[in-house]
C-alpha positions as CSV (number, residue, x, y, z in Angstrom):
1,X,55.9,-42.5,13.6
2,X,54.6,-45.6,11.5
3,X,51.2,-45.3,13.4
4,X,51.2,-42.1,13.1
5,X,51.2,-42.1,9.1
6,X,48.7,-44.8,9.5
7,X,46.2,-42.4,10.9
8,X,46.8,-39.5,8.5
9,X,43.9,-41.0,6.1
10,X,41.7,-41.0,8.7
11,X,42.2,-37.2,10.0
12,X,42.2,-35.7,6.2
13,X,38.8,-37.3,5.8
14,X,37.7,-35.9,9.4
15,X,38.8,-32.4,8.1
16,X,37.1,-32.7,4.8
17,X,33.7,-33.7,6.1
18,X,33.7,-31.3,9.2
19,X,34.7,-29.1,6.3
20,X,31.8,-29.7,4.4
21,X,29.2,-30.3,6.5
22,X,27.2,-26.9,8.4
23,X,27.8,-25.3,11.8
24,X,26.6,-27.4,14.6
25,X,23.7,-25.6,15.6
26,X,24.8,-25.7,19.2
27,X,21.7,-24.4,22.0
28,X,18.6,-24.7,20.7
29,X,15.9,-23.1,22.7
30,X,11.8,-22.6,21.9
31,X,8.8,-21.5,22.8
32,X,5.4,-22.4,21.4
33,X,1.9,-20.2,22.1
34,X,-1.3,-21.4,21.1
35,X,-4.4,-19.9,21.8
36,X,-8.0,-21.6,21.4
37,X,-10.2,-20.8,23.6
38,X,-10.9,-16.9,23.1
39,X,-13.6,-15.2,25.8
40,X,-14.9,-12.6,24.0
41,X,-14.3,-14.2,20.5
42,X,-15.2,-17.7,19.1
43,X,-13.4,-20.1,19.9
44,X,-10.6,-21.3,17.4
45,X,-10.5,-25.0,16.4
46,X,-6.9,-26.1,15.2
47,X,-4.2,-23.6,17.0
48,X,-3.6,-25.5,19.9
49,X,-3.3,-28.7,17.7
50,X,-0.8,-26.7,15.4
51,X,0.8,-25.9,18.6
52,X,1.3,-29.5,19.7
53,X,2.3,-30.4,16.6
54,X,5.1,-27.5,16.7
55,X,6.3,-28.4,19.5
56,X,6.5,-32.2,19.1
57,X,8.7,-31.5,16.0
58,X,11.0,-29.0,17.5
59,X,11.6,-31.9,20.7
60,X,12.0,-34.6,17.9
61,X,14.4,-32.5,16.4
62,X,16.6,-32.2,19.4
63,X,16.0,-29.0,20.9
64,X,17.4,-28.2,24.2
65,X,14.4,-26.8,25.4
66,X,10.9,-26.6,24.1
67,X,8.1,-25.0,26.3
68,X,4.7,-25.0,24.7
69,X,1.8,-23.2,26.2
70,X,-1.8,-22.6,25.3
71,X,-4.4,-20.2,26.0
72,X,-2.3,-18.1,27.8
73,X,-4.2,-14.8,29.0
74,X,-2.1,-11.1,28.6
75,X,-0.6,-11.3,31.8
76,X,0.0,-14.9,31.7
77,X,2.1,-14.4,28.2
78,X,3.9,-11.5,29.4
79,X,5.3,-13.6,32.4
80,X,6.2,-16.9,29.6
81,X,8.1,-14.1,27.2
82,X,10.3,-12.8,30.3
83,X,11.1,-16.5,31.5
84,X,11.9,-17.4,27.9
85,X,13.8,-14.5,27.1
86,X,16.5,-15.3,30.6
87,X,16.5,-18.9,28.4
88,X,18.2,-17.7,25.5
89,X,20.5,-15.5,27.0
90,X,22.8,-19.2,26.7
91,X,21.0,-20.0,23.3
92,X,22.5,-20.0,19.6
93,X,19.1,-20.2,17.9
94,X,15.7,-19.3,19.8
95,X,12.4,-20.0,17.8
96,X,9.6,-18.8,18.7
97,X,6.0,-20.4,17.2
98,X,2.7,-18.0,18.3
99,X,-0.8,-19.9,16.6
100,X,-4.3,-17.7,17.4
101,X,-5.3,-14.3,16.5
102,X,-3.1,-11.0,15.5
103,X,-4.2,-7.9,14.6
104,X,-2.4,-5.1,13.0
105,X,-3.3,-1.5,13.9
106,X,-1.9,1.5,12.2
107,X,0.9,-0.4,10.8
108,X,1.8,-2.4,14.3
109,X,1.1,-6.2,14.9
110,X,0.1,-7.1,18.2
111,X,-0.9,-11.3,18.8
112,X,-4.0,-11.4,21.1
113,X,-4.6,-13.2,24.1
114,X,-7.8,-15.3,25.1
115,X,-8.8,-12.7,27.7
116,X,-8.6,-9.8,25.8
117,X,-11.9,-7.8,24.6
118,X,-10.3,-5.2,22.7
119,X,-13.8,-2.8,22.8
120,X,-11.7,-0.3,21.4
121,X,-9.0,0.2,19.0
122,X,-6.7,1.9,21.8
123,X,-7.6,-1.5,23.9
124,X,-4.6,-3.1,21.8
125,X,-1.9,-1.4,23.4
126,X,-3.3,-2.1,26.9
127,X,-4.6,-6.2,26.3
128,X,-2.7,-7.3,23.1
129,X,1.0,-7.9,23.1
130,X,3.1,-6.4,20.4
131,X,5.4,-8.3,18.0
132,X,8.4,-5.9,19.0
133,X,7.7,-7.4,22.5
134,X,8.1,-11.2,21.1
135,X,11.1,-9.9,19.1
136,X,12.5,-8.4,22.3
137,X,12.3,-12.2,24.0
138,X,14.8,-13.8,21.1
139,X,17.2,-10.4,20.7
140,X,20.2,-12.3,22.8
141,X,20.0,-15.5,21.0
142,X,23.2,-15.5,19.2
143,X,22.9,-17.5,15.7
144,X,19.6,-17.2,14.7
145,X,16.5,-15.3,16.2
146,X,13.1,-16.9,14.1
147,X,9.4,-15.6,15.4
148,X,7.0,-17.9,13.4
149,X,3.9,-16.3,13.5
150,X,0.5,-18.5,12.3
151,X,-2.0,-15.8,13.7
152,X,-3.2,-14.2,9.8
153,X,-7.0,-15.3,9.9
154,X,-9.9,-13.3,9.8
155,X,-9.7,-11.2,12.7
156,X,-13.3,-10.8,14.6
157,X,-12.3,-8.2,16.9
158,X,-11.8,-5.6,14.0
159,X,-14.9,-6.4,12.9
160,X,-16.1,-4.7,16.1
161,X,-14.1,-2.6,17.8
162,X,-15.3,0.8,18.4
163,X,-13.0,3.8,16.4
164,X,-11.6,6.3,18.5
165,X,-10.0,7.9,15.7
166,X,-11.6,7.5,12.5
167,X,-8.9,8.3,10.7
168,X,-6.9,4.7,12.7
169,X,-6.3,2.3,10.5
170,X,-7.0,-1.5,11.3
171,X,-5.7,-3.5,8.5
172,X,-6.8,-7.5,7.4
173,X,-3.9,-9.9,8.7
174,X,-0.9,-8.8,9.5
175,X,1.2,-5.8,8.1
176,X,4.9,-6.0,6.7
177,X,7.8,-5.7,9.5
178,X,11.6,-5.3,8.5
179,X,13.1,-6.5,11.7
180,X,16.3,-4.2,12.7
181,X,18.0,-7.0,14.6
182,X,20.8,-9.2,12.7
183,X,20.1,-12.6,11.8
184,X,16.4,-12.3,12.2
185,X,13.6,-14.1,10.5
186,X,9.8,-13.1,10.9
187,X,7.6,-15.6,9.0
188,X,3.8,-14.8,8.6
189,X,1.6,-18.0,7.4
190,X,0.3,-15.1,4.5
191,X,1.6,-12.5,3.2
192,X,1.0,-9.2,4.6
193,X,-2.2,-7.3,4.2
194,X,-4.1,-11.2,3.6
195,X,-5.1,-13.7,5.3
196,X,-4.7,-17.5,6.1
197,X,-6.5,-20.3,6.0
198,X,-7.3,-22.8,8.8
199,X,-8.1,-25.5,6.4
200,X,-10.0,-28.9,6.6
201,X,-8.4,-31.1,8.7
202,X,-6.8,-30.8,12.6
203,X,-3.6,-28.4,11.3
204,X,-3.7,-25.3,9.4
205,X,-2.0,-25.8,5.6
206,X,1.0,-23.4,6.9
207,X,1.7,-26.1,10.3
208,X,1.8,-29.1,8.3
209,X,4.0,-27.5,6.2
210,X,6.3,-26.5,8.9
211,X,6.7,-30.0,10.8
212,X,7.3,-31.2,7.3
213,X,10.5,-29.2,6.1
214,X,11.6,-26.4,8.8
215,X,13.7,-29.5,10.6
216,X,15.0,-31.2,7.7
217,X,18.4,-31.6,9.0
218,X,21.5,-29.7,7.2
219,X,18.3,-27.5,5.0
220,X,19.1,-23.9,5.3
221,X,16.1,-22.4,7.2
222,X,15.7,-19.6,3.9
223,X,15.4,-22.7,1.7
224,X,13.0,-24.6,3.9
225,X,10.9,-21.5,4.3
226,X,10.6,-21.7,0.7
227,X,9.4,-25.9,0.8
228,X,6.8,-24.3,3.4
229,X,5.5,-21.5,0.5
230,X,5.5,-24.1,-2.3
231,X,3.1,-26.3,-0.1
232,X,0.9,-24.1,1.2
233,X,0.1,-22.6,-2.6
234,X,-0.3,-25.9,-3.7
235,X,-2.7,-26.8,-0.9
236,X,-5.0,-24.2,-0.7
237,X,-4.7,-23.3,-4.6
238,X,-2.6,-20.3,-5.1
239,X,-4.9,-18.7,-2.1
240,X,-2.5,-18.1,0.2
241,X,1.4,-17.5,0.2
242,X,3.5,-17.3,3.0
243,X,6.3,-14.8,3.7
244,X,9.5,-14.4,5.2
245,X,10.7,-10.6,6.4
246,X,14.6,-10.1,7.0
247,X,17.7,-11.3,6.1
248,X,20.9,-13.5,7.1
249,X,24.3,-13.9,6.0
250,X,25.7,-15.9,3.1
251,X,26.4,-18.9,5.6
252,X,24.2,-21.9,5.7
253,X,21.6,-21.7,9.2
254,X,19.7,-25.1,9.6
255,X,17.6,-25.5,12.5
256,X,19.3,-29.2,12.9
257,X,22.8,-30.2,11.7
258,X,23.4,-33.1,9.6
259,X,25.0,-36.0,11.4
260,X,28.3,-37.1,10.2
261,X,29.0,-40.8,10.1
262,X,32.1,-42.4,8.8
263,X,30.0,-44.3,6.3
264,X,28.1,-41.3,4.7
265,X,28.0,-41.2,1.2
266,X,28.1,-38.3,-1.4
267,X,24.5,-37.3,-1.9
268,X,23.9,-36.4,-5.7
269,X,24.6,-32.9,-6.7
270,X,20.9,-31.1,-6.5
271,X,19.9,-29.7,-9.9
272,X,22.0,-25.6,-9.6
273,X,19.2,-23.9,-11.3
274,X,16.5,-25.2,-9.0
275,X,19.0,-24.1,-6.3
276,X,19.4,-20.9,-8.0
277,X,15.9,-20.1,-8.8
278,X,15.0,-20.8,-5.0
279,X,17.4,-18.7,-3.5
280,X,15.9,-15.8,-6.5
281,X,12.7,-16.5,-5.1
282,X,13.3,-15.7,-1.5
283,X,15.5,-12.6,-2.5
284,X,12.1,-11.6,-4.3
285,X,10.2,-12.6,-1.3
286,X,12.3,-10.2,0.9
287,X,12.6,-7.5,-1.3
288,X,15.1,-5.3,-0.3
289,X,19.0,-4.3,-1.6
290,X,20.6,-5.8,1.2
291,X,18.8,-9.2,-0.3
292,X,19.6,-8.7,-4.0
293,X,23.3,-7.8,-2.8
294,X,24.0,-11.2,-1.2
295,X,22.1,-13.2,-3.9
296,X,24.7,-11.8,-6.9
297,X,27.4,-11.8,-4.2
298,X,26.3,-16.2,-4.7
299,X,25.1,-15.7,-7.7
300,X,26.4,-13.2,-9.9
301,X,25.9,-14.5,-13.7
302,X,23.4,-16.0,-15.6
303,X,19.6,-15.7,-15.9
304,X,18.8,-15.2,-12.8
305,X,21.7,-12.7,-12.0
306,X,19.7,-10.2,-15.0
307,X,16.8,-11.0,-13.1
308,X,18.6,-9.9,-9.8
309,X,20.0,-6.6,-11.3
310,X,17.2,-5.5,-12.9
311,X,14.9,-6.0,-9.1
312,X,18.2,-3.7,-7.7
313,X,17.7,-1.2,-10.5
314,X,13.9,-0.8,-9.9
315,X,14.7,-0.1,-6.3
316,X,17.0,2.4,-7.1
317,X,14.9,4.0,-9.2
318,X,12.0,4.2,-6.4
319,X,14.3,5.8,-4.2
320,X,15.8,8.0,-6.3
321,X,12.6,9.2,-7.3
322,X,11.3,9.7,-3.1
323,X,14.7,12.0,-2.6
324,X,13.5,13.8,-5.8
325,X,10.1,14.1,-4.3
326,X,11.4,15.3,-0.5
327,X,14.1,17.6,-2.7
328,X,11.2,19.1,-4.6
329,X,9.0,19.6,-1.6
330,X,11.5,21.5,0.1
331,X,12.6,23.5,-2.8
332,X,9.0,24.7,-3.0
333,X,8.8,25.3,0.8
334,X,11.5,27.5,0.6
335,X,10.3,29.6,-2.7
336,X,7.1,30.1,-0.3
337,X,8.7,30.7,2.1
338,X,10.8,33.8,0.6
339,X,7.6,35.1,-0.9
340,X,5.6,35.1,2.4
341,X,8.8,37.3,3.6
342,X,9.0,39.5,1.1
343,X,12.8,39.2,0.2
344,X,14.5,40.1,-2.3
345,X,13.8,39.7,-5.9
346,X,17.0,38.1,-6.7
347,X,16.4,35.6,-3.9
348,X,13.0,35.0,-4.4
349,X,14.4,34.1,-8.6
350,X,17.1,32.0,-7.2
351,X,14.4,30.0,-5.4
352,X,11.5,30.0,-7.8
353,X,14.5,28.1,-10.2
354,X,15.5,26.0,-7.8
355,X,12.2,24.4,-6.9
356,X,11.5,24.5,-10.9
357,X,14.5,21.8,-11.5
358,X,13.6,20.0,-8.3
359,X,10.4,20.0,-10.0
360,X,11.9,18.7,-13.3
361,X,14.0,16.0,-11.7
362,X,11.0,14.5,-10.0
363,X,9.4,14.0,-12.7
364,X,12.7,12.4,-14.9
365,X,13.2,9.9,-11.3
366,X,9.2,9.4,-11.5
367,X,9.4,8.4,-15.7
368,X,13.2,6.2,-14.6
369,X,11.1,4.8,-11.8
370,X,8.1,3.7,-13.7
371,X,10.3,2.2,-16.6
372,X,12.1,0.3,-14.4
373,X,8.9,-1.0,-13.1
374,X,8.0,-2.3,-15.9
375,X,11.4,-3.9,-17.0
376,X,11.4,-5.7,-13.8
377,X,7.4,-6.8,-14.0
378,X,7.9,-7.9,-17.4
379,X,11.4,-10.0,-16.7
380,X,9.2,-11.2,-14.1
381,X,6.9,-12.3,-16.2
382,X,9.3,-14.3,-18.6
383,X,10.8,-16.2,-15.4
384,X,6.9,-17.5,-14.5
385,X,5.9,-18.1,-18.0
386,X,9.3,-20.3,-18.2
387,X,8.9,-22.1,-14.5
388,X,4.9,-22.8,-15.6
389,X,5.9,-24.1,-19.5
390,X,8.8,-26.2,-17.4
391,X,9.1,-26.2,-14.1
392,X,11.8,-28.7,-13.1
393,X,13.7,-27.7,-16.5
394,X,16.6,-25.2,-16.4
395,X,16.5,-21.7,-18.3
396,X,20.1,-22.4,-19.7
397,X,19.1,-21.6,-23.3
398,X,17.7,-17.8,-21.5
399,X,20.9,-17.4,-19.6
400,X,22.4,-14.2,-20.1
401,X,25.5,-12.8,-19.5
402,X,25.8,-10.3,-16.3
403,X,24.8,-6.6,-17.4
404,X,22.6,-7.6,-20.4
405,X,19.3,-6.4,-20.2
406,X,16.4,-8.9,-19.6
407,X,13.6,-6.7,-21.2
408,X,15.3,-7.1,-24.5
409,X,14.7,-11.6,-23.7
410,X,11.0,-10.3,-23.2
411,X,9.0,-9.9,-26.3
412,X,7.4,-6.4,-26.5
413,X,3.6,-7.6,-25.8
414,X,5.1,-8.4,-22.2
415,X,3.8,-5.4,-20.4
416,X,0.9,-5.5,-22.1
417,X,0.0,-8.7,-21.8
418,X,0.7,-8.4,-17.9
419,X,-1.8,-4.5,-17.9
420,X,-4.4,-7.3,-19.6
421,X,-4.3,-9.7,-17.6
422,X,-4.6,-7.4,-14.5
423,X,-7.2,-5.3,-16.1
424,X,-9.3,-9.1,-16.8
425,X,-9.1,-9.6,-13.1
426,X,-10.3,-6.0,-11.8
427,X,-13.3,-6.5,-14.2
428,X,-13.9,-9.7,-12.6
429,X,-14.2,-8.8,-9.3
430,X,-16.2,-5.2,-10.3
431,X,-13.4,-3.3,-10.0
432,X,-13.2,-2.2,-13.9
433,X,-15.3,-1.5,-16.5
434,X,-13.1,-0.3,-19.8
435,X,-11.7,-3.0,-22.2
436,X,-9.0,-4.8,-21.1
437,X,-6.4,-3.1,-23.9
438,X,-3.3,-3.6,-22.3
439,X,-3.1,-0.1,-21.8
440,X,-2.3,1.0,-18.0
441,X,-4.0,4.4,-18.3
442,X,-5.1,6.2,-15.6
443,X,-8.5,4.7,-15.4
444,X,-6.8,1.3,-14.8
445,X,-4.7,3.5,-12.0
446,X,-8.2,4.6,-10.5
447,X,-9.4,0.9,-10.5
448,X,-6.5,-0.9,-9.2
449,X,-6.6,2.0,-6.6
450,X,-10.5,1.3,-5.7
451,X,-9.2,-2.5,-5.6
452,X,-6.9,-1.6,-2.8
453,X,-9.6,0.4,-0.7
454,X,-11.8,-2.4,-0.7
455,X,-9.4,-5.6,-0.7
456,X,-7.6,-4.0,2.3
457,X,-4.1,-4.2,0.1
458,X,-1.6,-1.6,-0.6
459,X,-0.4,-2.0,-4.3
460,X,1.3,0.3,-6.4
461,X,-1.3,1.3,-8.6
462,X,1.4,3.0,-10.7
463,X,2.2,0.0,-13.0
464,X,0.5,-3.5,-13.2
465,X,2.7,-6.6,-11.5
466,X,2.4,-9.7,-10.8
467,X,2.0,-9.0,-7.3
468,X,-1.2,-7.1,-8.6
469,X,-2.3,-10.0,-11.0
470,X,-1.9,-12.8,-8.2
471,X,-4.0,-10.6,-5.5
472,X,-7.1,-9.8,-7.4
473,X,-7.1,-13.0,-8.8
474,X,-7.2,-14.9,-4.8
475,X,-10.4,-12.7,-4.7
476,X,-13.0,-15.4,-5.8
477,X,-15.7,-12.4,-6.5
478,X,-17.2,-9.3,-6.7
479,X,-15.2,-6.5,-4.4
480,X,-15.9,-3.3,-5.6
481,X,-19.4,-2.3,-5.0
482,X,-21.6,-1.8,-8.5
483,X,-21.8,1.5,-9.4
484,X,-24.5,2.4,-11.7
485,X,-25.5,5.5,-14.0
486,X,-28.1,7.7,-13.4
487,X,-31.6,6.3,-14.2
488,X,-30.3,3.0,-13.7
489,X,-30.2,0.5,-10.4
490,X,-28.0,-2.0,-9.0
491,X,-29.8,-5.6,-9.4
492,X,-27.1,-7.9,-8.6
493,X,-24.0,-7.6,-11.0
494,X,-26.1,-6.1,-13.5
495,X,-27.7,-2.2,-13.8
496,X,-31.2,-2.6,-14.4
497,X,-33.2,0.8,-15.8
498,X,-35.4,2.4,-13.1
499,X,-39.3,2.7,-14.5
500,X,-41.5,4.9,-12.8
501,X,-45.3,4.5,-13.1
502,X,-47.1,6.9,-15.1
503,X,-46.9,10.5,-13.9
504,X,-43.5,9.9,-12.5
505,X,-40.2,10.3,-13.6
506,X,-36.8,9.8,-11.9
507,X,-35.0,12.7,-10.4
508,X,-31.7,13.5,-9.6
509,X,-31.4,11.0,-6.2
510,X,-32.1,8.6,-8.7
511,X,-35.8,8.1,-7.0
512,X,-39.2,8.6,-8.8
513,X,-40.7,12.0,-8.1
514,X,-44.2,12.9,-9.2
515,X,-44.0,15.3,-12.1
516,X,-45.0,19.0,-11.8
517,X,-47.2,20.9,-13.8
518,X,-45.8,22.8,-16.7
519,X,-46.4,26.5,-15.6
520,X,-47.8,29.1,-18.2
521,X,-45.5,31.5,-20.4
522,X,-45.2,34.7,-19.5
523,X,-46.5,37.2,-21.9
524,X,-43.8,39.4,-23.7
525,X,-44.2,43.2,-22.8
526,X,-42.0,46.0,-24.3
527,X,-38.9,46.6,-23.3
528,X,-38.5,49.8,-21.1
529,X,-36.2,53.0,-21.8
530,X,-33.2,52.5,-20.1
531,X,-34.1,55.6,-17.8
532,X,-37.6,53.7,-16.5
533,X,-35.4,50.1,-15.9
534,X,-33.6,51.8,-13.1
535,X,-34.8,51.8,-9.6
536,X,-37.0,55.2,-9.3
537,X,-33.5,56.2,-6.4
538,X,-31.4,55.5,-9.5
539,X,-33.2,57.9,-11.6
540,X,-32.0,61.5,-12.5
541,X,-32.5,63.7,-9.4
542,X,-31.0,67.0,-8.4
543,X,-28.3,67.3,-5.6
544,X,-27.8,70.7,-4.3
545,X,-25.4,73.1,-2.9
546,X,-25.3,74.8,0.2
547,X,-27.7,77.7,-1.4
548,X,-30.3,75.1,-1.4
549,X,-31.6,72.0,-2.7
550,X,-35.2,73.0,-4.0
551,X,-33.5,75.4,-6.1
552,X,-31.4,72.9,-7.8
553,X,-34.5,71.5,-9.2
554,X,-35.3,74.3,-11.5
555,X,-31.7,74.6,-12.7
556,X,-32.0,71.0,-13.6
557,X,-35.2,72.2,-15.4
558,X,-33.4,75.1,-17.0
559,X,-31.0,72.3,-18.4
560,X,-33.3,70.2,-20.7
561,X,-31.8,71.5,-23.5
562,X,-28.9,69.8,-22.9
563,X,-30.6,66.1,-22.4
564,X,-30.0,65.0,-25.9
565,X,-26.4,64.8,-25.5
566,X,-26.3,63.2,-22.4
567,X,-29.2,60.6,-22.6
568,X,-32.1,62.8,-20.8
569,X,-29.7,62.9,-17.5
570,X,-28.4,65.3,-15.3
571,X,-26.2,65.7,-12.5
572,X,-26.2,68.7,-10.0
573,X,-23.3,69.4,-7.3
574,X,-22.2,72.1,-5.3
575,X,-20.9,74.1,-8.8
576,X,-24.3,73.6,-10.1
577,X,-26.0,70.5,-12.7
578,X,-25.1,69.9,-16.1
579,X,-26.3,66.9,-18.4
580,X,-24.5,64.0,-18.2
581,X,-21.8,63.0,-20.7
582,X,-22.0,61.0,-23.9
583,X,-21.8,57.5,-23.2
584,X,-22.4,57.9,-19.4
585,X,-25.1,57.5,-16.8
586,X,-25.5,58.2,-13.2
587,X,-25.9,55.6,-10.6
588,X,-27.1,56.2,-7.1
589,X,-24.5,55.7,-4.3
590,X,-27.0,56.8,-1.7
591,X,-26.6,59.6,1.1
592,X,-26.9,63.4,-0.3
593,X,-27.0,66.4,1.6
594,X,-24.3,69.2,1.6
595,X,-21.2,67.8,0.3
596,X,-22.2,64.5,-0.4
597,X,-23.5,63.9,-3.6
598,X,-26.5,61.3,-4.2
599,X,-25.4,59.9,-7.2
600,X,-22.2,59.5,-9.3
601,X,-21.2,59.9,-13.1
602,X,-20.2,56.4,-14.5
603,X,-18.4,56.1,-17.7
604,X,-18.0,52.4,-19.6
């Protein structure tokens, strides 16, 4: 009993630190994919050393298994993703690291192998292998499924690739995935839509990043994702930023455990708002409800919280407005659809109201959605403005109570300072011409919109963010073509007038055309009676009866005396001619004969 009390000490400070410390990560598996040497493409310089690199870090960091391969061709990969996906059947957490080219066609990423020629745009489902089929590979790991993708460079093959469909879309880098599998985390080495930089040295900015934080041991992989982003902005100046799609639980998931030792001291509590404003940053970087929800579930007062709600209110708002939009569009179908029937009047009221209030509430969730748009930009704004002024300093002075409404922290300018900024940027890179106001009219819509056509992006043109600011400004010139008036001529960035030599002026292709020769007036001549305007078949003829056509000509005669009532005209049928009526004229319909008269009696 007495040496039983004597161990007591040593088992309550066992509990506590296997209390404290995170889940063991238990079977680790990997498998890293580089490809180099492309055979219809040029060759790539640093993915095989980012692979290498990869992989040596996942083996230092005691990984079970760690397979690397490089310049696999289609058939080879296909054959490496089925062997790896019997590996982590047994597996707790299975990585997988893919460094060469992707491409991403109408909205579907596929990673390419070195053999592939992709000729076509339908080639990619035949010699490109598709991210679902990578995701497919980790599905039965049972703690953590990660896909690391480094594959968002400048893509040569959609450069060339003939268009069987016009209308297919082939997009720069790689496009945005919400993976439908639990505890999975896709990480792209740019953010979708853009794309990454191999730098200067041996390893891309996004790899040396990685060996550098992902195995940090007891880091939550979210958290070390976020070490990654901050590094790679900083190295390749605000250029490029990668991104993490999906979501795990509230639990802690580091790639490598901490290791317990009985003499381990208490680190130093981390600073909470640098904790806080990292997790806020991720949330942001996902960008979905189910994010925001376990963020406040952590988090669920202070600055950051406000920030929080106001992101969950915005998303509300956008998807209240698309029901409103699909409840309008329906409405409206069915109104059309009674009228092409013919129902009833009652029905076809009951239905012309109803698609006039579905009407009415997509427009009040389209105004709700916009302000919340801008609520959320412009707290957005305060939070950079505060990390820039201090970055290591804590917003405790900001903090707000949960439910209080950031906007009201913001001064008023915000939003327009933000539709400034924004509009400074498209004009930059040709993309606006107006004065930067502030005001986000619908000219700024049309050139934020012409930015997206030619940068390849897909931003809401519907309100300026930051999102907006930070991509025009990684464009480091012009991107909209110069458009110039008529007369003038593109000459660099500037519209130069177009001067035509003498006898030539510019026409309306905006090329100079010799000019023609002024031709001579027409002489004025006396305006005809309205009788001798007509077409001789329009003018006053007889139409007989069945007594005889020649006849009615000398009735018509008899009737002259009548022609001063009726303009000098008259009409002859079957019951004989009389002038024409006051204010009327006859117009020939053509035909005549018996019992078809030639011409008609029009009154105006």
């Amino acid at each position: 009993m007495r040496n039983l009390l004597r161990l007591c000490p040593l088992l309550l400070a066992a509990v506590l630190l296997s209390g404290t410390a995170p889940a063991f990560a238990g079977n680790r598996v990997a498998l890293v994919i580089a490809n180099s040497a492309y055979q219809h493409a040029p060759s790539l310089t640093n993915p095989v050393n980012d692979g290498a690199v990869m992989a040596k870090t996942l083996k230092e960091a005691g990984f079970n298994s760690v397979d690397f391969r490089h310049d696999l061709s289609a058939l080879d990969t296909r054959r490496v993703l089925r062997d790896f996906a019997d590996a982590t059947r047994n597996a707790d957490i299975a990585v997988v690291y893919y460094a060469g080219h992707g491409i991403e066609v109408e909205g579907s990423n596929y990673l390419i192998p070195v053999d592939a020629k992709l000729e076509r745009d339908t080639d990619v489902y035949d010699e490109a292998l598709s991210l679902d089929r990578v995701l497919v590979a980790v599905e039965p790991a049972k703690q953590l499924r990660l896909v690391i993708l480094d594959a968002c460079r400048d893509n040569p093959f959609g450069k060339t690739m003939k268009r069987t469909v016009a209308a297919r879309g082939i997009g720069r880098g790689l496009a945005q995935v919400e993976p439908t599998s639990p505890n999975t985390l896709i990480a792209y080495s740019a953010k979708a839509g853009f794309t990454a930089q191999d730098g200067d040295g041996a390893n891309s900015p996004f790899t040396v990043a990685l060996s550098k934080h992902l195995t940090t041991p007891g880091l939550d992989v979210r958290r070390a994702f976020g070490f990654v982003r901050d590094d790679v902005l900083k190295s390749t100046g605000n250029k490029q930023e990668p991104f993490v799609y999906g979501s795990l639980g509230g639990e802690d998931v580091p790639l490598v455990p901490v290791k317990v030792t009985a003499a381990a001291t208490v680190a130093p509590a981390p600073n909470p708002q640098a904790d806080i404003r990292r997790d806020y940053e991720l949330a942001l970087q996902v960008g979905n409800k189910a994010a925001w929800a376990a963020f406040l579930a952590q988090h669920p007062d202070g600055f950051y919280a406000s920030l929080a709600k106001l992101q969950v209110e915005k998303i509300g708002a956008e998807q209240a407005h698309a029901a409103a939009t699909e409840k309008a569009k329906q409405a409206e179908a069915e109104r059309d659809r009674l009228a092409a029937l013919g129902a009833q009047k009652d029905a076809q009221a009951k239905a012309a109201a109803d698609a006039k209030a579905a009407e009415q509430a997509q427009l009040a969730a389209q105004k709700a959605k916009e302000q919340a748009q801008q609520q959320a930009a412009a707290a957005e704004q305060q939070r950079v403005n505060l990390a820039a002024a201090a970055p290591s300093a804590a917003p405790a002075s900001t903090a707000s109570p949960a439910g209080t409404n950031v906007a009201t922290l913001t001064p008023a300018t915000a939003p327009a300072d933000l539709s400034r900024s924004v509009q400074t940027e498209l004009g930059r890179v040709g993309c606006f011409s107006g004065a930067a106001d502030g005001t986000w009219s619908t000219s700024s819509q049309r050139s934020l919109s012409q930015f997206n056509r030619y940068a390849g992006t897909k931003l809401d043109v519907k309100v300026a963010s930051t999102d907006a600011l930070d991509a025009v400004k990684a464009k480091p010139s012009r991107v909209c073509p110069l458009v110039c008036e008529h007369g003038f001529k593109a000459d660099g960035d500037k519209c130069t007038k177009i001067v035509c030599r003498e006898g030539y002026a510019v026409n309306d292709d905006n090329e100079c055309e010799k000019k023609r020769a002024a031709k001579p007036a027409k002489p004025a001549t006396a305006k005809r009676d309205d009788g001798d305007e007509r077409p001789a078949r329009q003018r006053p003829q007889a139409g007989g009866a069945a007594g005889g056509y020649g006849a009615a000509a000398g009735i018509a005669a008899a009737a002259g005396a009548g022609r001063a009532a009726g303009g000098g005209q008259v009409i002859c049928n079957s019951t004989g001619c009389r002038p024409v009526s006051r204010g009327c004229h006859l117009e020939y319909r053509g035909g005549g004969g018996p019992g078809n008269d030639a011409n008609a009696e029009v009154c105006r």
